[in-house]
C-alpha positions in Angstrom: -9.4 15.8 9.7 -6.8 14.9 7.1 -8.0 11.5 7.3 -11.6 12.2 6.4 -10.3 14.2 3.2 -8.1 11.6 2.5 -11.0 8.8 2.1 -13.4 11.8 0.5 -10.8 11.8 -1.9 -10.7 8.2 -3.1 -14.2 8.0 -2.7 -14.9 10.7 -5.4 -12.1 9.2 -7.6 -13.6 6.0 -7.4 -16.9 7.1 -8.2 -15.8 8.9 -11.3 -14.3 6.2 -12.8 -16.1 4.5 -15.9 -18.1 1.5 -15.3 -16.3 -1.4 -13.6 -16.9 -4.9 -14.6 -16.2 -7.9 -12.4 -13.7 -9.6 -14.7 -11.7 -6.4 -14.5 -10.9 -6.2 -10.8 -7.9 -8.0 -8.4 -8.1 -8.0 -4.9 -4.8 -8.5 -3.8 -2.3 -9.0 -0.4 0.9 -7.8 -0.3 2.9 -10.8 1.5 5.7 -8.7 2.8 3.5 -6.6 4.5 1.9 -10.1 5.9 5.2 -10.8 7.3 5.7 -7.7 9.3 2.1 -8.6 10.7 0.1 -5.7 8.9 -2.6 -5.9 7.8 -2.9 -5.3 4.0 -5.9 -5.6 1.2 -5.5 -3.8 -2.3 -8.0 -3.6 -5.0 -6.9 -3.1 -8.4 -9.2 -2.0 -10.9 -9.2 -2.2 -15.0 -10.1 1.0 -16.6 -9.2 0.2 -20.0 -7.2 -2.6 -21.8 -3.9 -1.4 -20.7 -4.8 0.7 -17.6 -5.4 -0.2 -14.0 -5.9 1.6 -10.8 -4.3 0.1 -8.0 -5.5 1.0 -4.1 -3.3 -0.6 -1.3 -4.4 -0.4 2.3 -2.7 -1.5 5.2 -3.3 -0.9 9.2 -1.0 -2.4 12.0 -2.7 -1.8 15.3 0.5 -3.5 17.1 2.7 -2.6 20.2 4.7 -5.9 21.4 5.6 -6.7 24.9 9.2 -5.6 24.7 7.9 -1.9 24.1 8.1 -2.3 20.3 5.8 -0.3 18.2 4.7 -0.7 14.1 1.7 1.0 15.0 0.4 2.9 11.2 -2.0 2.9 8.3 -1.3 4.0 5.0 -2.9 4.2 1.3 -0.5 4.4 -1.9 -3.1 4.6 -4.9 -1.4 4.2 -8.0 -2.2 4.5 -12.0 -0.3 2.0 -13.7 -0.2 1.3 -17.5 0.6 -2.6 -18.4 2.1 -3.3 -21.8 0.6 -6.1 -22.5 -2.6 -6.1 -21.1 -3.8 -5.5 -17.4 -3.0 -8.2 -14.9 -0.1 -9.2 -17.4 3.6 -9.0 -17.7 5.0 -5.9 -17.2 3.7 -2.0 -15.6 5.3 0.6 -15.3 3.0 3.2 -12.6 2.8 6.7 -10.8 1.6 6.7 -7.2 0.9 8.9 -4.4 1.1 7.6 -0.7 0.0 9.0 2.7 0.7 7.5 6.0 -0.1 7.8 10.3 2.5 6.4 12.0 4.1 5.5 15.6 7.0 3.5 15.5 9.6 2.8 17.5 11.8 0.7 20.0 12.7 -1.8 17.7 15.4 -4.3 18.5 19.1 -4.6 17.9 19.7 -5.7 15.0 22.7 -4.8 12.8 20.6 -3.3 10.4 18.6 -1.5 12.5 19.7 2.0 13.7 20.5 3.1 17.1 17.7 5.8 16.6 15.4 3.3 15.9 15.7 1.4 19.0 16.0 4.0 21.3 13.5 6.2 20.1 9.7 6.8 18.7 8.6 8.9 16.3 4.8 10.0 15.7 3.8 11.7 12.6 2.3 11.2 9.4 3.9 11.1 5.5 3.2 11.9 1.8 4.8 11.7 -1.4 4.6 10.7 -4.6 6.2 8.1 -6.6 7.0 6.0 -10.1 7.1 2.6 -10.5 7.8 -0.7 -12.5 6.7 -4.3 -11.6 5.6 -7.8 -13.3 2.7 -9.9 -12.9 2.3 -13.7 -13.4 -0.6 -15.4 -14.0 -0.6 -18.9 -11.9 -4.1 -20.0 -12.4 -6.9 -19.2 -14.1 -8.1 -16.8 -11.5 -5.0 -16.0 -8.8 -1.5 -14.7 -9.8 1.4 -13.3 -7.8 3.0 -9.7 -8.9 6.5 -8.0 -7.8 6.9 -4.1 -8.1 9.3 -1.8 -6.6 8.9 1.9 -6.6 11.2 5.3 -6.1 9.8 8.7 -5.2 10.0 11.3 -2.6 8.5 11.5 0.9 7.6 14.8 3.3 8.4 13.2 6.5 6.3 15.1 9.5 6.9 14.2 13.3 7.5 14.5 16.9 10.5 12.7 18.8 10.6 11.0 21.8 12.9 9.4 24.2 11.4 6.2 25.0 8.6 4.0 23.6 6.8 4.7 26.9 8.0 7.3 28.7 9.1 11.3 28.3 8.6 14.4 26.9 8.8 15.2 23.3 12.4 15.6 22.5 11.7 17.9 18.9 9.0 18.5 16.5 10.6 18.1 12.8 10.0 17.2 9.2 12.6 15.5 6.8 12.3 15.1 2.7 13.1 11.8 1.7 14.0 10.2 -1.7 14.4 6.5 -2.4 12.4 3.7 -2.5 8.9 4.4 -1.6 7.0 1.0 -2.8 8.1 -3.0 -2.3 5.6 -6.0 -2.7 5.3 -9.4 -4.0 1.4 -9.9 -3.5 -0.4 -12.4 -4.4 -3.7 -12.0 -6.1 -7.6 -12.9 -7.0 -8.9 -11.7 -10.1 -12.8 -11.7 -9.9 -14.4 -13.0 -13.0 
């Protein structure tokens, strides 16, 4: 159910937003997100000279043959206001995200927690956030952009023992602060 509100939601923002021409929107791919083999597409659109509306996507369907999981989709729309002008330089932006996720059993790595290996966790996240980022234009219609972002995160989900196997171990919820955004993306601006 949350999900359908969640999409009625942008729906409605997106169809109160003043007209949209073509040389005003980005679609855009976050390649970080590429390399942890989710999928990702964002659409940024201009709704005046030095305001945009951002809306990242991004799915990952996977469970890998060791008993790895990734699996989670997640939006993070954000309002960002460029000071030069949109697709240029230097935004600073305010964002909210929401995520489903079941992850878990991932391997050992030194920067990877025990928790982490030997568990799963299944829940779902929101939050809000701020952030800063930069945008170059390489060409006359693709550029590549770099933003990282801080904010806070209500963290709701059950444990379990195993990737595969058990009983729920605890039901829980954790508040988190730190980062909450990371991407270089590379981009298409429609003309």
């Amino acid at each position: 159910m949350k999900k359908i509100q969640l999409i009625f939601i942008v729906l409605l923002a997106c169809s109160v937003l003043p007209k949209v021409q073509a040389q005003k929107i980005g679609i855009k791919s976050n390649l970080l997100y590429d390399a942890t083999t989710t999928f990702n597409l964002g659409l940024e659109l201009g709704l005046a000279r030095k305001w945009t509306l951002d809306i990242p996507v991004n799915y990952n369907p996977w469970k890998f043959s060791d008993g790895a999981r990734l699996r989670h989709w997640g939006i993070q729309p954000e309002i960002r206001y460029w000071f030069c002008e949109r697709f240029r330089r230097t935004f600073v932006g305010l964002h909210g995200h929401y995520a489903d996720f079941n992850v878990g059993g991932f391997p050992d790595w030194s920067f990877i927690s025990k928790n982490m290996q030997e568990n799963r966790y299944e829940g779902h996240l929101y939050g809000a956030g701020v952030s800063v980022g930069h945008a170059w234009i390489l060409k006359k219609r693709w550029g590549i952009e770099a933003t990282v972002g801080f904010g806070y995160a209500r963290i709701v989900y059950d444990k379990y023992p195993c990737t595969e196997c058990g009983s729920m171990i605890k039901s829980s919820n954790k508040d988190y602060f730190g980062p909450t955004k990371v991407g270089i993306s590379l981009i298409y601006l429609i003309k």
